[in-house]
C-alpha positions in Angstrom: 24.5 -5.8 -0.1 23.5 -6.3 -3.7 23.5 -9.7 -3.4 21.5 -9.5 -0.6 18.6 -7.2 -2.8 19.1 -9.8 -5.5 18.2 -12.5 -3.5 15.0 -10.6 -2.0 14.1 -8.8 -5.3 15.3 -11.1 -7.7 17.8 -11.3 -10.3 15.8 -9.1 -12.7 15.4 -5.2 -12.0 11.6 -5.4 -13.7 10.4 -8.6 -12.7 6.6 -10.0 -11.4 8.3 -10.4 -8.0 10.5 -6.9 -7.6 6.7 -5.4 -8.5 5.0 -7.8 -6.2 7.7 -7.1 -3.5 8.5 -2.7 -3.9 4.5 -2.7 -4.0 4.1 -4.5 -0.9 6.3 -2.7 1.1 5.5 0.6 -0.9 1.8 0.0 -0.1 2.7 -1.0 3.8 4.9 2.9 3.9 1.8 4.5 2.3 -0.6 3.3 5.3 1.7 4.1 7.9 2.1 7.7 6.4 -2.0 7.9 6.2 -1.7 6.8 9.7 0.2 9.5 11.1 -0.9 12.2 8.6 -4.3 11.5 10.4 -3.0 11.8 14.0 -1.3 15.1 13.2 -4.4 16.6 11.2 -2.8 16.7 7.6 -4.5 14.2 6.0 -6.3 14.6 2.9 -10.3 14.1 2.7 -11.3 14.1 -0.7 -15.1 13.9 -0.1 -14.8 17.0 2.1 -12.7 18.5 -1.4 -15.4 17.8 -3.7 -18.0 19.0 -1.6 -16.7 22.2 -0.8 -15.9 22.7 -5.0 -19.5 21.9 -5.9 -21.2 24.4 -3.4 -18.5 27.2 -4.5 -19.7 26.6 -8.1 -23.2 26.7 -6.9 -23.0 29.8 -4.7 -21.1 31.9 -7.8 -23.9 33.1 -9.5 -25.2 34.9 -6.0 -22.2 37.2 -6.5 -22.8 38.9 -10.0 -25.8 41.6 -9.6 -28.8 40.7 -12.4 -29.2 44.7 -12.9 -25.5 45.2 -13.9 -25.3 41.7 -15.9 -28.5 43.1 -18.1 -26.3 46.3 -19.6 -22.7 44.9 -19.0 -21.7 42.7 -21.9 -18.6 41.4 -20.4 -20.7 40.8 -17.0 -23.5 39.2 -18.9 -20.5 36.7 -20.3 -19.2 36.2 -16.7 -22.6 35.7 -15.6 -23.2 32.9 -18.7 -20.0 31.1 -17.4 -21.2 30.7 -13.8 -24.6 29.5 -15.0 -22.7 26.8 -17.1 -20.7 26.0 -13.6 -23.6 25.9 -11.9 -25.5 23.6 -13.8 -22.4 21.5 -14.3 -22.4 21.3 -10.2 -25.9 20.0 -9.8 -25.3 17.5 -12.5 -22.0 16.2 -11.0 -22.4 17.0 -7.4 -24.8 13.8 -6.1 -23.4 11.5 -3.6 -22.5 8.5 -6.5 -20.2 11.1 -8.6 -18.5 11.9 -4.8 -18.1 8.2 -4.0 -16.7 7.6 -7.7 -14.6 10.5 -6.6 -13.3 9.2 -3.6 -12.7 5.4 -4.7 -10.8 7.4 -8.2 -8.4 9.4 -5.6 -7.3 6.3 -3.8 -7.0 4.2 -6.9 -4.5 6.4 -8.2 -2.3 7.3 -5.1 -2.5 3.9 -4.7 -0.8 3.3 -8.2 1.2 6.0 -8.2 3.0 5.4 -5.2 3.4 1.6 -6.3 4.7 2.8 -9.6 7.3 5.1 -8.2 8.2 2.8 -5.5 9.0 0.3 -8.0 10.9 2.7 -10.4 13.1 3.7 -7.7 14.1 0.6 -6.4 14.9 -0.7 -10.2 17.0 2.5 -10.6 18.5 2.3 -6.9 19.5 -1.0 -7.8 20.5 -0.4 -11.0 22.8 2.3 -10.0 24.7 -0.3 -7.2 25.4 -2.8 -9.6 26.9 -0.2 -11.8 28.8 1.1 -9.0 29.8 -2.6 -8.0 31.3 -3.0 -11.6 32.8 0.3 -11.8 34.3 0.5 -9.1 35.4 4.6 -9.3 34.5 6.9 -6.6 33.3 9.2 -9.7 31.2 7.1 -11.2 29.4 6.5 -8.1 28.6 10.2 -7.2 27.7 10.4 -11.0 25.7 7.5 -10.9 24.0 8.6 -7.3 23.8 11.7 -8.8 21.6 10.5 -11.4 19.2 8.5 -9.9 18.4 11.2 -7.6 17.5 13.1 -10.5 15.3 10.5 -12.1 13.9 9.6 -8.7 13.2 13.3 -7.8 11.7 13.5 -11.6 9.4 11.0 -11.3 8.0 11.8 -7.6 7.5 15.5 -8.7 5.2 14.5 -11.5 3.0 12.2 -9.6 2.5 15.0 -7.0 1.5 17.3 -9.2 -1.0 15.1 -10.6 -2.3 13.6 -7.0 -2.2 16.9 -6.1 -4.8 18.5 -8.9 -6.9 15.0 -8.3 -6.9 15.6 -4.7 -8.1 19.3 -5.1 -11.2 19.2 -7.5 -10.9 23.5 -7.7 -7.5 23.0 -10.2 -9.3 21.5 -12.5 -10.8 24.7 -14.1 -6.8 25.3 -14.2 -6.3 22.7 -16.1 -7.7 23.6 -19.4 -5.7 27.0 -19.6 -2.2 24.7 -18.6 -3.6 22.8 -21.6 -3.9 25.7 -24.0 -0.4 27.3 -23.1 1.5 24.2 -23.1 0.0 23.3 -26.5 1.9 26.8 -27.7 5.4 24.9 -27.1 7.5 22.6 -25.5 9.1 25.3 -23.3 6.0 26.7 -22.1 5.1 23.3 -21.1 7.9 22.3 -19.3 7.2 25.8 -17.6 3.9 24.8 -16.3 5.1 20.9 -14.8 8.5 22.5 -13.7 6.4 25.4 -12.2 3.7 23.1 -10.8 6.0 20.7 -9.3 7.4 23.5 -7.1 3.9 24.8 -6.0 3.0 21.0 -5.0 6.4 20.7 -3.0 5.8 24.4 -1.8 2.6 24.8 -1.0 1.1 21.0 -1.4 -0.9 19.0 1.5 2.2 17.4 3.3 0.4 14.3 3.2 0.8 14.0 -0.4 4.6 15.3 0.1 5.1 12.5 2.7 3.6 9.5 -0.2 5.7 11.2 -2.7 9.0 11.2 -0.6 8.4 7.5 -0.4 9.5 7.3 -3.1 13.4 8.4 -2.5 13.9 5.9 0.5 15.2 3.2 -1.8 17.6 6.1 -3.5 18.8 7.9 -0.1 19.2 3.9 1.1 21.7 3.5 -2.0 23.6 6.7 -1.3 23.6 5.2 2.8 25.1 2.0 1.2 27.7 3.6 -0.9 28.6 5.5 2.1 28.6 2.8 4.5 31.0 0.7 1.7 33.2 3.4 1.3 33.8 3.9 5.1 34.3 -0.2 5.4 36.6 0.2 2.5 38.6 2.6 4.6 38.8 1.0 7.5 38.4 -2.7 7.4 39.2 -3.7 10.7 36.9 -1.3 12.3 34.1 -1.9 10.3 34.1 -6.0 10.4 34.2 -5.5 14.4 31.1 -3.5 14.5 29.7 -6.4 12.1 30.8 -8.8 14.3 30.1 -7.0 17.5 26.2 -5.7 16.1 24.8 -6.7 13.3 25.8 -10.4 13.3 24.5 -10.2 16.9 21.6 -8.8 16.3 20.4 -11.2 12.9 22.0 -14.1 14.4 20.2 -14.2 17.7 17.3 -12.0 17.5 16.6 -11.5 14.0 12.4 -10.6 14.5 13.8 -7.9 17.6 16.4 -6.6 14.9 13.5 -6.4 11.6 11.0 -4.7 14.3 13.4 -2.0 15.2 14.5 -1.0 11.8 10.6 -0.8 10.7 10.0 1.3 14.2 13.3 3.6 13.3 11.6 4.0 9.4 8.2 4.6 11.0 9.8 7.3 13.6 11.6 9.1 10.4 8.1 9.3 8.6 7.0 10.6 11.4 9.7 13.3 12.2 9.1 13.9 8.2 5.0 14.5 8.6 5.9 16.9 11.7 8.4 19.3 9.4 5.9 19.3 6.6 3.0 19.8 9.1 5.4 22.7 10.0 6.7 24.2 6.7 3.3 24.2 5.4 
């Protein structure tokens, strides 16, 4: 098997045709997931996002009374911030800032998801050829262990960021996450650590679904470790359901066989959209 990703990847884990490769079939995964997000409804419309922040920012300053913002100090301050906003909306609210907007949003799912795509299939592969050397049933759960970690890292931090790009409203969050994380390291590993479990929590699931992308190449190497360590077990077994299946199924109809695993990944995307769709 990691012969077999060598020879499609390439013998280098960060190499132009592993990017050109993980992206390509990264990119194809992110469409299908935009395709079913919109059939169940969980899809995310960033024009309708940006919209719906600008005429809240407008419609502020209708809620603070001119009477009480005259003698109130700290109301006359409130009422000085939401002019601010206000003006801030009309400047930034016409239809080229929301196609900018728009075309920004999809640029950077678009690059995250490549990104982690690509950084999880170095690591998944990375990780078997370690395991192939090693050789120790230890070191493989260490090692799986691991690149779950880093895979589960790296697609937490892209949510959270897609997510507060995705919702214009966070970004008047954003400045006081600046302010406290600037007060030390602790406080800002609070605020990711805490923000990546509100965007897992409580995040659009269409986001989740593009993040969780991200560990198919890492729950693949933990299927492949398992599937060696069973053929390892039992030999015979496992080269007659080779020879009775697989070999079948490449050898005679290998466009049938390709089909059908895309279809299987496709349903499990699906299934996946469905229990975030619910969960949410």
């Amino acid at each position: 098997m990691a012969e077999g990703l060598t020879g499609f990847f390439g013998k280098r884990l960060l190499s132009k045709r592993s990017f050109v490769r993980s992206v390509t079939i990264g990119t194809g995964l992110l469409m299908a997931s935009l395709a079913f997000s919109s059939v169940f409804g969980t899809a995310v419309n960033p024009w309708k996002e940006f919209q719906q922040t600008v005429d809240m920012m407008k419609s502020a300053s209708d809620r603070i009374q001119p009477q009480q913002a005259a003698t109130d100090g700290e109301t006359k301050e409130e009422a000085e911030a939401v002019r601010r906003l206000k003006v801030i909306a009309e400047r930034y609210g016409g239809l080229h800032w929301k196609i900018a907007y728009c075309m920004t949003f999809f640029a950077t799912l678009l690059t995250s998801n490549a990104i982690s795509f690509f950084l999880s299939i170095a690591f998944s592969r990375l990780v078997l050829q370690e395991i192939v050397a090693s050789g120790r049933i230890f070191a493989a759960c260490s090692l799986l262990a691991l690149n779950l970690f880093l895979v589960a890292s790296t697609s937490t931090l892209l949510l959270l960021i897609n997510t507060i790009i995705a919702y214009p409203v966070l970004w008047l969050v954003v400045p006081l996450a600046y302010l406290l994380s600037r007060a030390s390291v602790y406080c800002m590993l609070a605020v990711f650590f805490g923000g990546g479990i509100a965007a897992w929590a409580f995040g659009n699931p269409f986001l989740q679904m593009v993040s969780f992308i991200a560990f198919l190449p890492c729950l693949g190497a933990i299927l492949i470790c398992t599937i060696s360590l069973v053929a390892q077990l039992n030999r015979k077994r496992f080269h007659r359901l080779c020879c009775a299946f697989l070999f079948r199924c490449t050898g005679k109809k290998p466009l049938s066989f390709i089909v059908g695993i895309l279809g299987g990944i496709g349903v499990v995307i699906a299934l996946v959209c469905r229990l975030l769709q619910g969960m949410s």
